[in-house]
N, C-alpha and C positions, 0 to 999 in steps of 0.2 A: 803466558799460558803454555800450556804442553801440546806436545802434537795432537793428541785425544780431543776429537769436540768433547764439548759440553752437550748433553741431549736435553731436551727441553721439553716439557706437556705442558700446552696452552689449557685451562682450562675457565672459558668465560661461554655464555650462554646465547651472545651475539654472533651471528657465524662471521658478520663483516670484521668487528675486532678478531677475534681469531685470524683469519687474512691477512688481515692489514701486522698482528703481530709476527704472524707465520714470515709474512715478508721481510721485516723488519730483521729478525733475528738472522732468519737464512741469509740475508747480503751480509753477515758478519761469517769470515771462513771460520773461526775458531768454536761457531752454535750452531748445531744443528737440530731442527723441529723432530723431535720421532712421534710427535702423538698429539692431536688435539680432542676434547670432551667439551662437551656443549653443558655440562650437569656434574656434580660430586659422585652420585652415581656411579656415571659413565668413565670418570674418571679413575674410583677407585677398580673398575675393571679393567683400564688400562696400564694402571701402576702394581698389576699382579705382574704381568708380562714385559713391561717395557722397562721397569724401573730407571725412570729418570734422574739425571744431577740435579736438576733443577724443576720446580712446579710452579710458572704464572697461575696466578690464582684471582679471579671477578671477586668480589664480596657482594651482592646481592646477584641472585641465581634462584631459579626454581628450584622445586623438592629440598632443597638444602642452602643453607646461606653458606659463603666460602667460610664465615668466622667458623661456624660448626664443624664444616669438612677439614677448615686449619689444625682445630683442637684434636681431631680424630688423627691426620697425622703423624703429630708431634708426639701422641700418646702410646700409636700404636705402629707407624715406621717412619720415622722423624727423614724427611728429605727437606733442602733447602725450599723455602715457598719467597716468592716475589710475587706481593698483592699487589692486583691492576684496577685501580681506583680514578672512576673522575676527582675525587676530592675537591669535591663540595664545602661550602662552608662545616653543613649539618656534615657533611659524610666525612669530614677527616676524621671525628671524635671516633665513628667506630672503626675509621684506618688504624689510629692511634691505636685501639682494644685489640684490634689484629697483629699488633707489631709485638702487644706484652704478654699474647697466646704463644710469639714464636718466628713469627713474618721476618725472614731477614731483611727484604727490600721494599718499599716502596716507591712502584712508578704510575707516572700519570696516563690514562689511557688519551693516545691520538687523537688532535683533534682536527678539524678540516681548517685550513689557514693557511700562511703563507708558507714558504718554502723554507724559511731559514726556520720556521718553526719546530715545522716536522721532521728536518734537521737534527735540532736539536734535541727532538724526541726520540731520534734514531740512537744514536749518542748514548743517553739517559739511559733506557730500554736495557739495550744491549751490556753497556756497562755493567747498569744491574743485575743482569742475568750472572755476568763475569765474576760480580763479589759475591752473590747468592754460593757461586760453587766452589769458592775456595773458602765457607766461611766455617767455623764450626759448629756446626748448628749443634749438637749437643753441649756444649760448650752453653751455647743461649736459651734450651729449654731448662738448665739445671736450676735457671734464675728464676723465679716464681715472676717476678715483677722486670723480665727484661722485656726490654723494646728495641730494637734492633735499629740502625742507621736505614738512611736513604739514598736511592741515587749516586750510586759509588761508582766512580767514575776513571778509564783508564782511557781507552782508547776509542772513538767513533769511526763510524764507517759511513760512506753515499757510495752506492753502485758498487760496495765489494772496496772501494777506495778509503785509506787512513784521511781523515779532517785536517785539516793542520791543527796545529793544538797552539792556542796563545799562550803566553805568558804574563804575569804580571804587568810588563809595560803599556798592553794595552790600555789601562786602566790608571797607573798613577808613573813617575819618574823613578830610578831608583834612588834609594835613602842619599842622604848626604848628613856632614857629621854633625852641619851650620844649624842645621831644622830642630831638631831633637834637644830639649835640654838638658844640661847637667844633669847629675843626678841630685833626684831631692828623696824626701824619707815617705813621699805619696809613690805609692808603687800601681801597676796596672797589671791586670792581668791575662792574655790572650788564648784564647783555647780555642783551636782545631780538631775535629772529629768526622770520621764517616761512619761504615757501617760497624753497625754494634756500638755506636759512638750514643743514642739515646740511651741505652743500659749504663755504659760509661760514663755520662756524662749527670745521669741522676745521682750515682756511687758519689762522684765529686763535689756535684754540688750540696749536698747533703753533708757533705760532711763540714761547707763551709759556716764558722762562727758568723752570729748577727752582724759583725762591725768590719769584714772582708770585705779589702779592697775591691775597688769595681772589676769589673768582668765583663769582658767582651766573648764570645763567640760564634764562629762557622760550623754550622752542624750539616752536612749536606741533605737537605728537604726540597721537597716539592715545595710551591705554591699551596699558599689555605692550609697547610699543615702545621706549620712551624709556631701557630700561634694557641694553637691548642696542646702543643708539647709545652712552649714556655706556660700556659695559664696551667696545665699540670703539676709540672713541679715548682712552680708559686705556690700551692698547696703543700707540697712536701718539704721543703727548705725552709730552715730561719729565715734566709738572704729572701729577698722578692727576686723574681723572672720576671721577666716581659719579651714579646718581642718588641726588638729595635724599632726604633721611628728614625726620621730626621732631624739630628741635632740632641735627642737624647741626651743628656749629660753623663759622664761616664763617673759612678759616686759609690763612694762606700755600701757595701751592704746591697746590691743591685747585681744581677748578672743580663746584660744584652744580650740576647739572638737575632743573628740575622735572618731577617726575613726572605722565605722562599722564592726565587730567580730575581732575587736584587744582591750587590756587593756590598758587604759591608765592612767600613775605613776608620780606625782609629783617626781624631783630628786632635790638634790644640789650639784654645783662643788662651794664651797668656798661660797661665797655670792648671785651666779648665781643660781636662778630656771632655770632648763627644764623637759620635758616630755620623759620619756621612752613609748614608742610603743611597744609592744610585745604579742607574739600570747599565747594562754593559755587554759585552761579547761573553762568552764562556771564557774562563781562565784557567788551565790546567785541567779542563773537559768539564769547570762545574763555573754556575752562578748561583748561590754566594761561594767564593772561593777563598780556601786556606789562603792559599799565596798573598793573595789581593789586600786582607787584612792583616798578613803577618808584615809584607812590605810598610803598609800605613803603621804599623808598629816601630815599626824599625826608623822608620819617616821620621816619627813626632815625638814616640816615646824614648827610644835608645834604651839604656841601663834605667829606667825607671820601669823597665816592661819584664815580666816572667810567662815566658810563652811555656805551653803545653801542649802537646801531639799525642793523639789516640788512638786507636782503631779505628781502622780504614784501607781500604783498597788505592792505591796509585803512588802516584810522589804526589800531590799536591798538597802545598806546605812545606814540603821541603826546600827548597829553593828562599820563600821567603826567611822560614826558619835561621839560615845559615846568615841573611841579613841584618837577622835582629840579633842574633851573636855576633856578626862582626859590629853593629852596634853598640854594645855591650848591654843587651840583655841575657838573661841566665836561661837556660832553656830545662823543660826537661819531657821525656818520651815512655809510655807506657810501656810493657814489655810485653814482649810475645805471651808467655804462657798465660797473660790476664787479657789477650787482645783475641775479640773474634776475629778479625783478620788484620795480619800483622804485614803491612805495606806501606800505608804509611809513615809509621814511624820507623822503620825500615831504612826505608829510604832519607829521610829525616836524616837520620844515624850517620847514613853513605856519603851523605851530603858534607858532615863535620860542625850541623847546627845543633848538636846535642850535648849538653852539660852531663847529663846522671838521667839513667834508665831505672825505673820500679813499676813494682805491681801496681795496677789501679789502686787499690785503698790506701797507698802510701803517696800517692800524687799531694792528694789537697791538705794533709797536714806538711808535707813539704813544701807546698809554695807558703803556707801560711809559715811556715819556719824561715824562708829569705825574704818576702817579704817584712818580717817582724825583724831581722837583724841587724 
């Protein structure tokens, strides 16, 4: 981040969330609150004067629902917005319709529970706020049909203090060269995403043919969310979505997500890909986390694996990334000018786990071109 906070308008219709964000944000030195609004209203009286980097935004509110007050922004002074949703089963579907108005973030509003919880809410929050204002938000409203990533995650704070940040090993050993087989002509395919990574990640799989190799993916989401974006673009793709389960089989013509604060782990039984699901500490500040599946790549699959990195906020991925290239899988990383925020693959890059950089729309005919050779 730069010296400059971030200035932030809360605007949700509960005065206790408001508070309770107020607080959260303010123990991060690099956010600071200039304004909360209880209504769009009130809000948009506040964004004459204050003009904020960033706008938390409720989606059910009196006089105005935030969808309404979102479109009204983006139309008429496009500022980064972070929707603050219980997400609900029912409520992600219209999270989802706030993210393809323009929402660069999605986070979960606080909930009363234990410590490591709200923790971890702090974390989330904050994060998000972080990628909201490096993202380019015109950039996202140029898209008719974008959806913008979740939960982009760099650095957490408790009491003004950095979290330690794990790493992969929490979670699996690192690769060996004994695990991973040979290479055969059944390829796999791994994708990492953060924000702006739901816009990106529809361009890709869209464009993948019926008979495309399986697909795993980290797309950083909340809980209850992740499976209304995979039932989404089930309808748009030849390929089917789904979100992941346990054991899944990893198969032609299928793309996995992992599902929201669970990790998801490339395996192999014999010749057969599937996915382990499994609950865990945060890794690289997020659960599901790039790293965590690109390690399990690098694990089982080696040179049978084509990872991909997309827009996103932090290193995470990177780390694993560089694994499954010393493995010998082939890698490759979106470019800035097509990346709403260009971090993680950035870093990805810094790391030396990167084969060949392109535009989003050249990603998925390129994996389909080494995969097929």
């Amino acid at each position: 981040m730069t010296n400059k906070k971030i200035n932030v308008l809360i605007v949700d219709d509960s005065a206790v969330v408001r508070q309770t964000l107020a607080k959260i944000l303010e123990s991060d030195p690099d956010i600071h609150v200039v304004g909360m609004a209880q209504d769009p209203f009130v809000a948009a009286e506040r964004i004459k004067s204050l003009v904020p980097d960033v706008i938390t935004l409720d989606v059910e509110m009196p006089r105005m629902d935030g969808i309404t007050f979102l479109q009204k922004i983006m139309t008429q002074h496009p500022i980064p917005v972070v929707m603050c949703s219980t997400l609900t089963t029912k409520g992600s579907e219209t999270a989802l319709k706030a993210m393809e108005y323009g929402a660069v973030e999605i986070i979960t509003k606080p909930k009363m529970g234990t410590k490591d919880f709200l923790e971890e809410s702090r974390i989330r929050i904050c994060d998000a706020v972080k990628a909201a204002a490096l993202s380019n938000v015109r950039h996202i409203i140029r898209s008719p049909r974008a959806m913008a990533g979740t939960t982009a995650a760099n650095r957490g704070t408790s009491n003004g203090k950095v979290a330690p940040k794990l790493t992969a090993d929490a979670i699996l050993p690192p690769p060996t060269k004994s695990q991973a087989m040979s290479q055969t002509t059944e390829k796999v395919i791994i994708v990492g995403a953060s924000t702006g990574g739901t816009e990106a990640l529809r361009v890709f799989l869209e464009s993948m043919p019926v008979n495309a190799p399986g697909i795993v993916i980290v797309q950083h989401m909340p809980e209850n969310f992740t499976k209304a974006f995979a039932n989404r673009l089930d309808g748009l793709c030849r390929i089917s979505v789904k979100e992941a389960e346990n054991n899944d089989s990893v198969v032609r013509g299928r793309a996995l997500i992992a599902p929201g604060s669970k990790h998801a782990l490339l395996k192999r039984s014999g010749a057969r890909y599937f996915v382990e699901i499994k609950d865990g500490p945060l890794v690289s500040r997020h659960r599901p986390s790039v790293d965590v599946l690109f390690r399990s790549a690098a694990r089982y699959a080696g040179a049978n694996a084509v990872g991909v990195i997309m827009t996103g906020m932090g290193d995470d991925g990177a780390r694993g990334m560089k694994e499954m290239k010393d493995a010998g899988a082939y890698n490759l990383a979106q470019d800035e000018k097509s990346c709403v925020v260009f971090g993680m693959p950035k870093e990805a890059i810094k790391h030396g786990g990167v084969d060949h950089i392109l535009p989003l729309e050249k990603l998925a005919p390129e994996v389909i071109r080494i995969c097929d050779g």
